[in-house]
N, C-alpha and C positions, 0 to 999 in steps of 0.2 A: 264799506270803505274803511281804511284802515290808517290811522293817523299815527308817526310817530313823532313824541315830543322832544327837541332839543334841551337837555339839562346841563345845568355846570355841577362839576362832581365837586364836592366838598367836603368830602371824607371817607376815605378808604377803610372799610370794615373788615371782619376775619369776615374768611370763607366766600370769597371771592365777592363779596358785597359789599355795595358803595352808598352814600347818601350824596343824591341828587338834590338840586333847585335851580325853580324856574317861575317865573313867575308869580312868587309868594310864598310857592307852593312846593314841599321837600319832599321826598321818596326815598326810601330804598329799594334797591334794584341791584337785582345778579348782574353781574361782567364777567360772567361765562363766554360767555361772545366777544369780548373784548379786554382780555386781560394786560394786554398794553395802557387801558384807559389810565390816567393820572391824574390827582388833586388837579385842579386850577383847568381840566380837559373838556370840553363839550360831549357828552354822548347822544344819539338817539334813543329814546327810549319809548319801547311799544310792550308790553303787555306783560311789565316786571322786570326787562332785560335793557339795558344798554348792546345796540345790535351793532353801530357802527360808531366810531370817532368821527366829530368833526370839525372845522375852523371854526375857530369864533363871530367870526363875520355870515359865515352861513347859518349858525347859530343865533345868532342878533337878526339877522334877517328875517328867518322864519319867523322867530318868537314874535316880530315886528308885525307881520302877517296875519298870524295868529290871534295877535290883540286887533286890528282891525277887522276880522271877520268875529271876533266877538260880539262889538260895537253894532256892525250890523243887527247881527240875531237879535241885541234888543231895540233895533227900529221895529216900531210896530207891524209898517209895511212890508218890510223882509219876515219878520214872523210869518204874517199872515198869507204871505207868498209861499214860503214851506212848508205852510200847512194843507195850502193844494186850495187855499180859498180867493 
């Protein structure tokens, strides 16, 4: 399965790379994929790239999502359920 993370772009780099954040957590990432993306812009990003743009609310959304299936993973009993036990 393949997960792509919602980032807010926080600064545009030479060479078509951007510095992403999201959840603490900063990246840099090509917008090959999406050279319309802009300062203050939501991107997807999967495996280095910003793939698409998106609203901030779908953005807020996910990330929202995302910290909740966190939480879970560290219940004990959700572990122990994905570990097949």
């Amino acid at each position: 399965m393949c997960l792509a993370i919602p980032m807010k772009v926080i600064e545009l780099q030479d060479g078509s790379m951007a510095r992403v954040s999201a959840m603490g957590a900063e990246r840099e990432v090509a917008l090959d994929l999406t050279p319309q993306a802009a300062v203050g812009d939501y991107v997807l990003v999967h495996a280095g790239f910003a793939i698409e743009v998106v609203d901030e609310e779908y953005a807020e959304d996910t990330l929202r999502l995302i910290g909740e299936m966190s939480d879970m993973i560290d219940d004990p009993l959700v572990a122990q359920a994905a570990a097949g036990r």
